[in-house]
C-alpha positions as CSV (number, residue, x, y, z in Angstrom):
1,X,116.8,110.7,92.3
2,X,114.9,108.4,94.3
3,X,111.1,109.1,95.6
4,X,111.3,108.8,99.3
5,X,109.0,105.5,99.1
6,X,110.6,103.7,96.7
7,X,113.6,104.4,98.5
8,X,112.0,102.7,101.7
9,X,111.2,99.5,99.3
10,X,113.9,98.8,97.9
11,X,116.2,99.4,101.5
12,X,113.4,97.1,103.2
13,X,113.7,94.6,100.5
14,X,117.2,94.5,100.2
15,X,117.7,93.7,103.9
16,X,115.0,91.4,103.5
17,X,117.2,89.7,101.2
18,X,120.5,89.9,103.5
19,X,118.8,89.2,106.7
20,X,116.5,86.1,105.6
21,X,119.5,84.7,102.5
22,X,116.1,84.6,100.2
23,X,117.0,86.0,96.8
24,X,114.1,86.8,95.6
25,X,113.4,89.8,97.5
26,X,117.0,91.2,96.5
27,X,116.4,90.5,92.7
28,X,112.9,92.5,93.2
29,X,114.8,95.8,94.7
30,X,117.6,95.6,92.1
31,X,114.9,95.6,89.7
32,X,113.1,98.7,91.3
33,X,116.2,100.6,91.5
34,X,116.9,101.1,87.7
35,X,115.8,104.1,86.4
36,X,112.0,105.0,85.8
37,X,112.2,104.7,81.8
38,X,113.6,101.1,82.7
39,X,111.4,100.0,85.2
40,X,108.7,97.0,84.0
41,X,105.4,97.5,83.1
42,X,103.0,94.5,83.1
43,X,99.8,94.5,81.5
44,X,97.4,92.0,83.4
45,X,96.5,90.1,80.0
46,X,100.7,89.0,80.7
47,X,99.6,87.8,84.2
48,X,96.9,86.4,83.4
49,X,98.4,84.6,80.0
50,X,101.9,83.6,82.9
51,X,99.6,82.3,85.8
52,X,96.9,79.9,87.2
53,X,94.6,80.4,89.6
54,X,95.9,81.0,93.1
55,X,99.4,81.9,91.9
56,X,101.3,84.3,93.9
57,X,102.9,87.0,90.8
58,X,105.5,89.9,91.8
59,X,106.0,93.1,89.4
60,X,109.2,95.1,90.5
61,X,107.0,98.1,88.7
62,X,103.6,99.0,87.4
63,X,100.8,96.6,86.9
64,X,98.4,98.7,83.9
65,X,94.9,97.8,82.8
66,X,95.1,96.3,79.4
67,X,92.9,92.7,79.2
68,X,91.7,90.9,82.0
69,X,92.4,88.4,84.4
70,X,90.3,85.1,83.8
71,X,91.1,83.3,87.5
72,X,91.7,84.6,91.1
73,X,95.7,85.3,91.6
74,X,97.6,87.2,94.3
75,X,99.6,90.4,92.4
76,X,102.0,92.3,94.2
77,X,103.6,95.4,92.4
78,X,105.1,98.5,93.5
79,X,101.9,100.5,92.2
80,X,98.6,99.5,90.3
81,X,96.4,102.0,87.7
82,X,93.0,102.5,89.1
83,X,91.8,100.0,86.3
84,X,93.9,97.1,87.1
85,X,93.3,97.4,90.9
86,X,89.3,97.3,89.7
87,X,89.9,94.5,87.1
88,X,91.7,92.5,89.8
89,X,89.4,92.9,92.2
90,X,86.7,92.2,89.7
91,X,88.6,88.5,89.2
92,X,88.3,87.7,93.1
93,X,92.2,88.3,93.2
94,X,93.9,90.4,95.6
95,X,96.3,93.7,94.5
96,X,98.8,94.0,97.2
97,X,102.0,96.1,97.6
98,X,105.6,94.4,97.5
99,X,106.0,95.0,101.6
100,X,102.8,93.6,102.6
101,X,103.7,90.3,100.3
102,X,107.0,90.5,102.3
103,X,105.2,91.2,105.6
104,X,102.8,87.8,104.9
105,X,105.3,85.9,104.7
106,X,104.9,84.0,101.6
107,X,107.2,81.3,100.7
108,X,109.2,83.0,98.1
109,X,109.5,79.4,95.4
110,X,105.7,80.1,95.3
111,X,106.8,83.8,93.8
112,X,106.7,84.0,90.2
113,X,108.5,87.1,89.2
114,X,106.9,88.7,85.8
115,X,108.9,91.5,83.9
């Protein structure tokens, strides 16, 4: 069983998907609609490891603590530990939800899915 706001997520991404024929949004929602045991965890030495600075990065799950981002980067996640929301904003970066990233319309080839 679903949360209620995960539920809105993945329904807003999913029409997202249908309504603006971009993928990426779809493949985000199927992703947040496995089961919690399933879902991805991202530590942000991955990001930071995957990415260079200004890169847009989506987690369809948690984004954790663990290392440290070394250049600014845009991270949108379904939720954020207290310590990687600090750390990122510590690195001039920006932690943002999944919706808002859909709301500012970012062009979805600059969207680097990590998993």
């Amino acid at each position: 069983m679903l949360n209620p706001e995960l539920k809105r997520v993945i329904q807003t991404l999913n029409a997202a998907s249908r309504k603006g024929g971009k993928a990426i949004w779809g493949a985000l929602a199927e992703e947040l609609d496995k089961s919690k045991r399933s879902r991805v965890i991202v530590n942000l030495s991955k990001i930071s490891r995957h990415t260079e600075a200004g890169d847009v990065v989506a987690v369809p799950g948690k984004v954790l603590a663990a290392g440290s981002l070394s250049h600014p980067v845009t991270v949108a996640a379904y939720s954020f530990s207290e310590g990687a929301r600090e750390k990122i904003a510590g690195a001039d970066s920006r932690a943002i939800s999944l919706l808002d990233l859909l709301e500012e319309g970012v062009e979805p080839s600059r969207i680097k899915i990590l998993k």
